[in-house]
Structures are given as C-alpha cells and as structure tokens.
C-alpha positions as CSV (number, residue, x, y, z in Angstrom):
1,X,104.5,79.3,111.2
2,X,101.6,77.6,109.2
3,X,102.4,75.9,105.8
4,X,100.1,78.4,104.4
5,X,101.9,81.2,105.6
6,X,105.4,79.7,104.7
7,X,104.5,79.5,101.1
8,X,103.4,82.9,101.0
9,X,106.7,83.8,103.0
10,X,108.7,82.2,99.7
11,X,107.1,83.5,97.2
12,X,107.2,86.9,98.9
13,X,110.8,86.5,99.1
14,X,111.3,85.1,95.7
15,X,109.4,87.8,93.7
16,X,110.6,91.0,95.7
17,X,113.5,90.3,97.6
18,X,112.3,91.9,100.4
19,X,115.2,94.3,103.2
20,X,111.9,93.4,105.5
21,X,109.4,90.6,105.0
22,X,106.7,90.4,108.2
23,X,103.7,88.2,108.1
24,X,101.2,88.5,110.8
25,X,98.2,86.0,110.9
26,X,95.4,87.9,112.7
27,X,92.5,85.5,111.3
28,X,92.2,84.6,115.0
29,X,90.9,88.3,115.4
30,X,87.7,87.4,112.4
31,X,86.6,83.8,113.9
32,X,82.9,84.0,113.1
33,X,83.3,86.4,110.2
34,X,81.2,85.1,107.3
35,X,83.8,85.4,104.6
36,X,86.6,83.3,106.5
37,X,83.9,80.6,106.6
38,X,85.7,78.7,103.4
39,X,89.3,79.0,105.4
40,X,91.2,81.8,103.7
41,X,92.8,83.8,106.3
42,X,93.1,87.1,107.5
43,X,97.1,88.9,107.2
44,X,98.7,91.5,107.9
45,X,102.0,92.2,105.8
46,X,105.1,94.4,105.8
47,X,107.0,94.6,102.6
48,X,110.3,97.3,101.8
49,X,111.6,96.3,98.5
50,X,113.4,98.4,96.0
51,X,111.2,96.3,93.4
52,X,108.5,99.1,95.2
53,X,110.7,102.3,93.7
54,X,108.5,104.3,90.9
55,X,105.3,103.0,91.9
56,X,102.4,104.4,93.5
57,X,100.7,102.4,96.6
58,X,97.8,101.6,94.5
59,X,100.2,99.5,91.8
60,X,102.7,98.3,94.7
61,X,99.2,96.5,96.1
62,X,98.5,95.3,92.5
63,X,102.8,93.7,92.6
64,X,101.9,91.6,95.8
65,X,98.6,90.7,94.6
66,X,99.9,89.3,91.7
67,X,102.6,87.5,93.5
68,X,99.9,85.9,95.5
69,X,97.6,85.5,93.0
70,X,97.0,81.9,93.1
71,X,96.4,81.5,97.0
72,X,94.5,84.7,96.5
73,X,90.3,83.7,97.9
74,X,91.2,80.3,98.3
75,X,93.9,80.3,101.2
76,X,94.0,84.3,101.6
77,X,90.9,86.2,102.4
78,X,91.8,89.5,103.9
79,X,95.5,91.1,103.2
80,X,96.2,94.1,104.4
81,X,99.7,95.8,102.8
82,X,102.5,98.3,103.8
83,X,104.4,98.2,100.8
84,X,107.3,100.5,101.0
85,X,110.8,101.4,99.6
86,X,114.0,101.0,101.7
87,X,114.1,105.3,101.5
88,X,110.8,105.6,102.9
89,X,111.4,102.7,105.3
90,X,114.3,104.3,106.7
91,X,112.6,107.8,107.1
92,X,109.7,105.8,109.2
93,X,106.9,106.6,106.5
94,X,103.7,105.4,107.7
95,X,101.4,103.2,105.1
C-alpha cells in the first residue's frame, strides 16, 4: 500500500471509525488521462460507518470529502464513494 493511500487509510479510520474501510487504487486504469497529469490519483472507496446514520448519500459524500479535504486535488483526483450504514450494509444495499 502506497504512503498516499495509508494516510488516507488513517484518517478514514480516525474520523469514522469505519465496520468496513476498502481502498482501491485504480489510477492505473486513467494513465494518460489529462487530469491525473499533476499525480492525484484515481480511488475507489468502501465506507459503512454508523457516523453515515441520518444522512442522505449526497451529505455522506460531503463527510468523506471533508475528511480528505486536504489531500483533496493535490494527491486525490478522482474518488468514487459507497458510503453506507452497517443496516444497509448488512441487507447488501447497492451504492
């Protein structure tokens, strides 16, 4: 696992306290794609956290953006975000 990765790993972790935490780099999927070209990456993440219950998807995005907010267009490019309760986890709820 990158550096880059790990630290987005912690303070994933730190902030929500996550029952599932998965981090998939899939920049290797965008080589050549102009807005990687300053070397932000491209992720895929899957987040259940009760810190998710009472919010919409729209304001769940807005939590882990936040939480990322400072490796936000410098080392993150693309994020794309399942953000879901343990309830809707456990009933296999799609994103």
């Amino acid at each position: 696992m990158s550096n880059r990765m790990q630290h987005m790993r912690e303070k994933l972790m730190a902030e929500f306290a996550p029952q599932e935490c998965e981090l998939i780099d899939d920049s290797a999927l965008h080589v050549g794609h102009p807005g990687a070209a300053g070397g932000g990456g491209h992720y895929r993440l899957r987040l259940v956290s009760e810190k998710f219950n009472g919010h919409n998807r729209i304001a769940r995005h807005r939590l882990v953006y936040d939480c990322l907010r400072d490796m936000m267009q410098r080392d993150i490019h693309a994020l794309a975000i399942t953000a879901l309760t343990p309830a809707e986890a456990s009933a296999g709820k799609p994103a």
